[in-house]
C-alpha positions as a Markdown table, in Angstrom:
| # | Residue | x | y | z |
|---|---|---|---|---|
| 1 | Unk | 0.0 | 0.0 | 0.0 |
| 2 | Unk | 3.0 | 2.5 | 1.1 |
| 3 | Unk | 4.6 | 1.7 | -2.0 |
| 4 | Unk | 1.3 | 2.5 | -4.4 |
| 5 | Unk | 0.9 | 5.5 | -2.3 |
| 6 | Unk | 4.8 | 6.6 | -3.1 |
| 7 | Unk | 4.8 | 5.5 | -6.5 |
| 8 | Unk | 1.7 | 7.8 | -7.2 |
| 9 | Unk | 3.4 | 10.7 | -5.1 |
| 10 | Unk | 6.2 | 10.5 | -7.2 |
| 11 | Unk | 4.4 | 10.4 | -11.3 |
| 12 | Unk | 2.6 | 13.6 | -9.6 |
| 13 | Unk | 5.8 | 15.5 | -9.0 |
| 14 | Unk | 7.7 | 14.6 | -12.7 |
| 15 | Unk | 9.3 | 18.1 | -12.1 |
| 16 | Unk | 10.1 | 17.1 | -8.9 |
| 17 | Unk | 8.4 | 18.4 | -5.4 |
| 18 | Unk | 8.3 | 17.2 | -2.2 |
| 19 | Unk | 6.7 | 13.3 | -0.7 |
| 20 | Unk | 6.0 | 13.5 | 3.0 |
| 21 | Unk | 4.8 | 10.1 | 5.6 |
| 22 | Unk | 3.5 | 11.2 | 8.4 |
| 23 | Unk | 1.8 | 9.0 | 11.4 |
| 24 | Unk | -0.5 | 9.8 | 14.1 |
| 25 | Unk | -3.5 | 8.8 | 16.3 |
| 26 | Unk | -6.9 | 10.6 | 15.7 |
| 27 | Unk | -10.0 | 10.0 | 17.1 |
| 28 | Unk | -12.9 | 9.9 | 14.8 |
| 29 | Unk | -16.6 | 10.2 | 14.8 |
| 30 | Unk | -19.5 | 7.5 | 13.2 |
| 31 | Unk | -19.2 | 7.9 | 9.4 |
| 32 | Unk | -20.7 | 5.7 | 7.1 |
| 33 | Unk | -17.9 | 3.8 | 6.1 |
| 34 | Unk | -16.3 | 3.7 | 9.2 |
| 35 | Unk | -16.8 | 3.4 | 13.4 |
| 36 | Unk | -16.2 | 6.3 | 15.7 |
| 37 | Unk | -13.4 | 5.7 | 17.6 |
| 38 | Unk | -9.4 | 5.5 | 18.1 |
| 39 | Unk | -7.5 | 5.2 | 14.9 |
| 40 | Unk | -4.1 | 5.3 | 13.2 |
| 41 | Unk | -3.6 | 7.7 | 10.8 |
| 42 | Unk | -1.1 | 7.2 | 7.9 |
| 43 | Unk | -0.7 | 9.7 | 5.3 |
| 44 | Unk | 1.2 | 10.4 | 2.2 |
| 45 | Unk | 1.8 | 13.4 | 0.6 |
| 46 | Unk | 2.9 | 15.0 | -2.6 |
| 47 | Unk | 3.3 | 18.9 | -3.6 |
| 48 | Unk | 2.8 | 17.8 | -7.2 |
| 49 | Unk | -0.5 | 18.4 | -9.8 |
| 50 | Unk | -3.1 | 17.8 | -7.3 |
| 51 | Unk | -6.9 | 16.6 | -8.6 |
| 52 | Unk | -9.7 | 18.3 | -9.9 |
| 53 | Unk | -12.9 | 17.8 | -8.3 |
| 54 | Unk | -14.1 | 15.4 | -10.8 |
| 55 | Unk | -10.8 | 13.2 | -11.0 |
| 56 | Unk | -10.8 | 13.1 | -7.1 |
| 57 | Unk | -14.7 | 12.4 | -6.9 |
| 58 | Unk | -13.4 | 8.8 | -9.0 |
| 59 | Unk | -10.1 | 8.2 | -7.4 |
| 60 | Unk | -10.8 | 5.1 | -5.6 |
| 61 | Unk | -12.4 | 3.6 | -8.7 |
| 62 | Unk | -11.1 | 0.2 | -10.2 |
| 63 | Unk | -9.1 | 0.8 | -13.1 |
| 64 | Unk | -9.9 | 4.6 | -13.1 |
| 65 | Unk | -6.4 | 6.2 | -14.5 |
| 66 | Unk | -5.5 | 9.7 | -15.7 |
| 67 | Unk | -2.2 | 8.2 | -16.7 |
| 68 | Unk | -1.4 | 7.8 | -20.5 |
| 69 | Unk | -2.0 | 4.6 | -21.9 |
| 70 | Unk | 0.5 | 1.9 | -20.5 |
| 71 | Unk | 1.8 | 4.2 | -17.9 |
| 72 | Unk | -1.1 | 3.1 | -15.6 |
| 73 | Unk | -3.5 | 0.2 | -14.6 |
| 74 | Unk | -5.9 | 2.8 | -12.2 |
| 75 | Unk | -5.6 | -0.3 | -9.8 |
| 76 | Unk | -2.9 | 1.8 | -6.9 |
| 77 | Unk | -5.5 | 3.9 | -5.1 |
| 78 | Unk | -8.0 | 0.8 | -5.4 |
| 79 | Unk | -5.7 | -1.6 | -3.7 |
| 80 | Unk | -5.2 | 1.1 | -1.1 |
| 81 | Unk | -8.6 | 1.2 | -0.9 |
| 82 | Unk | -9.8 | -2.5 | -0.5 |
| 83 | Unk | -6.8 | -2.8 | 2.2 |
| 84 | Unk | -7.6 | -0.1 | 3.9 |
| 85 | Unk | -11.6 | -1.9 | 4.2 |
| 86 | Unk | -9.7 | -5.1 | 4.8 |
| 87 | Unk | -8.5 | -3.7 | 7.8 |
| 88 | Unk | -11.5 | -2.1 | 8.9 |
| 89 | Unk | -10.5 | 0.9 | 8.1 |
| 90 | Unk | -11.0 | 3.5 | 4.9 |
| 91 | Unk | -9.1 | 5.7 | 3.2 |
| 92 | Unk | -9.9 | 9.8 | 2.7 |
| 93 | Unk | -8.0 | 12.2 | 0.4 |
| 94 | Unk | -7.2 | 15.6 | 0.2 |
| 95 | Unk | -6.2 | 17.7 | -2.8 |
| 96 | Unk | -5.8 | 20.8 | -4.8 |
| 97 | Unk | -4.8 | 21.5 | -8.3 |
| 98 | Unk | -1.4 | 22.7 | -8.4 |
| 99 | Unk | -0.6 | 22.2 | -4.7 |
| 100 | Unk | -0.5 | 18.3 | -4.5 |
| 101 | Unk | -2.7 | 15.3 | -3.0 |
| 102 | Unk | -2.1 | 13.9 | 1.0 |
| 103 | Unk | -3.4 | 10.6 | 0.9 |
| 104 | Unk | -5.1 | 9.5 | 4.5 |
| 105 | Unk | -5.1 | 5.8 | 5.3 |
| 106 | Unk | -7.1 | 5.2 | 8.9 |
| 107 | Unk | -6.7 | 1.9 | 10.8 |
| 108 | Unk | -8.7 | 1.0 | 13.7 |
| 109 | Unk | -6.0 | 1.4 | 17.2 |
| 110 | Unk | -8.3 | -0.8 | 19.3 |
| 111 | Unk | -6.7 | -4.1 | 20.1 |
| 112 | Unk | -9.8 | -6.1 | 19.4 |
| 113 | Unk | -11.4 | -6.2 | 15.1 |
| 114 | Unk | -14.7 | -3.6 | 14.9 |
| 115 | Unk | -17.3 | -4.9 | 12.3 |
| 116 | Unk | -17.3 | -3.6 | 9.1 |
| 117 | Unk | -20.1 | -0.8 | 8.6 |
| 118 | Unk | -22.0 | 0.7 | 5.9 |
| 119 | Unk | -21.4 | -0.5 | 2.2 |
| 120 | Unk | -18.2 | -2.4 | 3.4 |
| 121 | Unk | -20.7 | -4.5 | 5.7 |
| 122 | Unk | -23.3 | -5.5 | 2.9 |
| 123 | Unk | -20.2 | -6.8 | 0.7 |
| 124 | Unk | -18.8 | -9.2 | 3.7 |
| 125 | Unk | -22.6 | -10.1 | 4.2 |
| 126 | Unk | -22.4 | -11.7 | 0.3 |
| 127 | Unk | -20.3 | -14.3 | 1.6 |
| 128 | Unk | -21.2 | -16.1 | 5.0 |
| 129 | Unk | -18.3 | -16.5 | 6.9 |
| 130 | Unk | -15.7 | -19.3 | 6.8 |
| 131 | Unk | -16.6 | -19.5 | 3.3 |
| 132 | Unk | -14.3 | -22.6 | 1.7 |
| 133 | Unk | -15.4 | -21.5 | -1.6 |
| 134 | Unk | -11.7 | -21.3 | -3.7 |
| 135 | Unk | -11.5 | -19.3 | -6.9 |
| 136 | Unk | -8.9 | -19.6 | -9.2 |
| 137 | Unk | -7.8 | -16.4 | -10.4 |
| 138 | Unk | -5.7 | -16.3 | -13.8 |
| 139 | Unk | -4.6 | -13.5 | -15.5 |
| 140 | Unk | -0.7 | -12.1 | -16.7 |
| 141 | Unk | -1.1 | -8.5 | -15.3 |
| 142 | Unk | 0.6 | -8.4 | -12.0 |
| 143 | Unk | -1.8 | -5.4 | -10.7 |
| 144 | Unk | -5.0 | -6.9 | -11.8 |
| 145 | Unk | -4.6 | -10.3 | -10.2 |
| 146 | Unk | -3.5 | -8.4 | -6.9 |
| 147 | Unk | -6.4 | -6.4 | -7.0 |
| 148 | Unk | -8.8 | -9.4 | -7.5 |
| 149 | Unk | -7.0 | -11.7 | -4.8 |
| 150 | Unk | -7.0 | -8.9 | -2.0 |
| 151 | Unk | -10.7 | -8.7 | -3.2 |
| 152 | Unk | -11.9 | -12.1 | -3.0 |
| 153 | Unk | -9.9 | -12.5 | -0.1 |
| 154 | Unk | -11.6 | -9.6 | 1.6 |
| 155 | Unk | -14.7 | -11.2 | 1.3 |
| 156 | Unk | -13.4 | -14.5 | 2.6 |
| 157 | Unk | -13.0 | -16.7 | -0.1 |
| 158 | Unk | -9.7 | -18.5 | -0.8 |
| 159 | Unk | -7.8 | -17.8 | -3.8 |
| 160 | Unk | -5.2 | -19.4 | -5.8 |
| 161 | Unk | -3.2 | -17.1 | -8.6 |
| 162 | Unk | -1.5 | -18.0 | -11.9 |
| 163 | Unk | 0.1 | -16.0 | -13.6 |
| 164 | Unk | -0.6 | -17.5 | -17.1 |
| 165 | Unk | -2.9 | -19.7 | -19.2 |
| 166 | Unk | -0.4 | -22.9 | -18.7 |
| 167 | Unk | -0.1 | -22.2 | -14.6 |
| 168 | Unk | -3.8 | -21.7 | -14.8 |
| 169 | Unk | -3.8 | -25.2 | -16.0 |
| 170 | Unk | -1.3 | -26.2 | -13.6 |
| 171 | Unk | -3.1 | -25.0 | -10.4 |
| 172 | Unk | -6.5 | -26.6 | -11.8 |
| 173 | Unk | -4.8 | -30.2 | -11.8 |
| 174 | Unk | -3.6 | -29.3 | -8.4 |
| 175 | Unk | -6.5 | -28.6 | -7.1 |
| 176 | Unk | -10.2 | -28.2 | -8.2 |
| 177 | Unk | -11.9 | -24.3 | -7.6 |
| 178 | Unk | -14.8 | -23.7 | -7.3 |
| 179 | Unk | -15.1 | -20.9 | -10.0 |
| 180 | Unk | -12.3 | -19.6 | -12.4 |
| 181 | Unk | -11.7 | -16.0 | -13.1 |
| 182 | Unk | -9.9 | -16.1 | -16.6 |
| 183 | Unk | -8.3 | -13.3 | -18.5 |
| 184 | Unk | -8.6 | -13.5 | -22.4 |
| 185 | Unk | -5.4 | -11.8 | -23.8 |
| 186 | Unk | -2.5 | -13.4 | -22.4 |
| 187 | Unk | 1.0 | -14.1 | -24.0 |
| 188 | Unk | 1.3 | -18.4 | -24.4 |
| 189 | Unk | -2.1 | -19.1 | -24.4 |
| 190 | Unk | -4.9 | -17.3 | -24.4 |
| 191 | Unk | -8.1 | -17.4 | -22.0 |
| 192 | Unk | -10.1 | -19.3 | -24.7 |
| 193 | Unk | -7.4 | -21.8 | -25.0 |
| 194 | Unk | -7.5 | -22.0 | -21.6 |
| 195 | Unk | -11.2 | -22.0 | -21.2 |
| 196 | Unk | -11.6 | -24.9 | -23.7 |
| 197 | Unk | -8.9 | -27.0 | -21.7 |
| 198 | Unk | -10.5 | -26.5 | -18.3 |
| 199 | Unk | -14.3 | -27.9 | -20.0 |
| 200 | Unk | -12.6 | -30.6 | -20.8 |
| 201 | Unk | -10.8 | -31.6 | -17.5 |
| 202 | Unk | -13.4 | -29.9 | -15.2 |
| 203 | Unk | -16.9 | -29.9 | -16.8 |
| 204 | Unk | -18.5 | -28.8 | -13.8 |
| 205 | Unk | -16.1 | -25.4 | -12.8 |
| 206 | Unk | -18.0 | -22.6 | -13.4 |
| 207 | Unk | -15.6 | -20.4 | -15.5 |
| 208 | Unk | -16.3 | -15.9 | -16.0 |
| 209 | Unk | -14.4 | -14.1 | -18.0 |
| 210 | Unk | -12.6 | -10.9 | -16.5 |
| 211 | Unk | -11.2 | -8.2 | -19.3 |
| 212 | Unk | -11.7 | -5.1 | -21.1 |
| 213 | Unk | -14.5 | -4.4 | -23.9 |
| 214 | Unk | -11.9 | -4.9 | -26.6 |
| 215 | Unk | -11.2 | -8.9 | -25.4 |
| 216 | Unk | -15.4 | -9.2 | -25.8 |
| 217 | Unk | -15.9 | -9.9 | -29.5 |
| 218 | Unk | -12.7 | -12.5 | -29.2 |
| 219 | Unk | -14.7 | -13.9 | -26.8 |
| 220 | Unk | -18.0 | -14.6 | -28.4 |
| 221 | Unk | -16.2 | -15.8 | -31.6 |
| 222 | Unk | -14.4 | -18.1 | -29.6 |
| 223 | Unk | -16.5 | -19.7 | -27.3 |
| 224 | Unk | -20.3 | -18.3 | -28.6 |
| 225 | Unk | -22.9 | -16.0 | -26.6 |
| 226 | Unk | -23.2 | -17.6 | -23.7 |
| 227 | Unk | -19.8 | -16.8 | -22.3 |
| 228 | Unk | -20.0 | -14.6 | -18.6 |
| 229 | Unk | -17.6 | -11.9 | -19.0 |
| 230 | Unk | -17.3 | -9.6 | -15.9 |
| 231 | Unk | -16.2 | -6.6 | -18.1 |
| 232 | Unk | -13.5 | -3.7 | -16.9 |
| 233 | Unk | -13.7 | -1.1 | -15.1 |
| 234 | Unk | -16.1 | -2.8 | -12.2 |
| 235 | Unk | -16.6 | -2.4 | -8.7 |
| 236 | Unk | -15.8 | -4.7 | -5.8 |
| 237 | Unk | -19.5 | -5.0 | -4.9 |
| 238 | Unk | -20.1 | -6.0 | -8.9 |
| 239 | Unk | -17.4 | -8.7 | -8.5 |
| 240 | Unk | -18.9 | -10.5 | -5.6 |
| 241 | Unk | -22.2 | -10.2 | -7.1 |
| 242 | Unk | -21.0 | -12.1 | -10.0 |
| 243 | Unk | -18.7 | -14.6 | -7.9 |
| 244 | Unk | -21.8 | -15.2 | -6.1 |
| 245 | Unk | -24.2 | -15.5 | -8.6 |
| 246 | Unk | -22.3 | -18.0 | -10.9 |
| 247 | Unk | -20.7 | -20.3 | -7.5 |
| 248 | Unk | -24.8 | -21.0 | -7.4 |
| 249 | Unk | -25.5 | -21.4 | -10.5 |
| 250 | Unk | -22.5 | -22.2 | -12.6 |
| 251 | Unk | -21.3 | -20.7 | -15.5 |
| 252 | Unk | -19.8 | -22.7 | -18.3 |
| 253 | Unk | -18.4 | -22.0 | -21.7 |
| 254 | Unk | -19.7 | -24.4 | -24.4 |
């Protein structure tokens, strides 16, 4: 998270500036994302470009970017973000164009876990707890398979990652999910390559497809209409709906 944090800092400054860390321990009144109380406050700052109103409002977003193309996923402040919940905690930011961004991350001080609140609550709700539910996660972007493991995981399901369509493969013989999250466009072997493999080991592994609108069309001509593709950007509380909704009723390419 620190390093995100840092890393953004520093692409907001490219004429250089200043990155500050600071600690301290606030208290905090009832919000709805988050319990009054004693917290730990951890921010990061930058004297760099600072956000408009508009940029800020979407910060947090999955996938959101202002970066040029390849310079960015938009997955560093949503990481932040889901670890931050993970924790019990949230994250708050402050900034102004052309004076720079301070980055808040608050952690609960008590010594004993508070219960999520708000919107973070109804997302751990989807998932009863001590789920053994296991979802295979495969994809070759390094940001994107973080940002879906810390996301499953925070709503309590296990998760095994590869890295690749032949790993994929790899982990399935391993060990049987219960769903697979698939990328389509992946050096090697592609998701349908690896989707057509899987029906034919696993029949009965509900398989969604996780990618941008431009993998879509590959999709359909690859595997027909009836393909689920969980389509970028999306929300944590649109990927559990969809983990959910396919662990109960399955979701398999033809």
């Amino acid at each position: 998270a620190m390093l995100n944090l840092a890393i953004n800092a520093r692409d907001a400054m490219p004429e250089g500036g200043t990155l500050t860390i600071s600690t301290s321990r606030v208290e905090v009144g009832t919000a709805p994302d988050l319990h009054g109380g004693s917290y730990v406050r951890v921010s990061v700052g930058d004297t760099g470009e600072g956000m408009p109103a508009d940029v800020l409002q979407r910060a947090t977003e999955p996938f959101f970017s202002t970066k040029p193309v390849g310079k960015g996923t938009g997955l560093g402040l949503a990481q932040v973000y889901g670890i931050a919940h993970q924790s019990v905690g949230t994250l708050r930011i402050e900034s102004e164009v052309g004076r720079g961004t301070t980055v808040h991350i608050l952690l609960p001080a008590a010594a004993e876990a508070l219960q999520p609140t708000g919107p973070e609550a109804e997302l751990h709700d989807r998932v009863s707890t001590g789920t053994s539910a296991t979802v295979l996660v495969v994809d070759d972007d390094n940001d994107v398979r973080e940002f879906l493991a810390v996301s499953l995981e925070s709503l309590g399901y296990n998760v095994v990652e590869a890295s690749n369509g032949r790993e994929g493969l790899d982990k399935l013989a391993a060990r049987t999910p219960d769903l697979i999250l698939l990328d389509y466009a992946m050096p090697g072997m592609h998701g349908g390559e690896v989707a057509r493999s899987a029906r034919e080991t696993h029949p009965d592994v509900p398989i969604v497809f996780v990618t941008g609108f431009a993998a879509t069309d590959q999709i359909v001509a690859a595997l027909g209409h009836d393909v689920p593709v969980l389509r970028k950007p999306f929300s944590v509380a649109q990927l559990a709906a969809t983990v959910e909704e396919h662990l109960l009723t399955g979701a398999r390419p033809a």
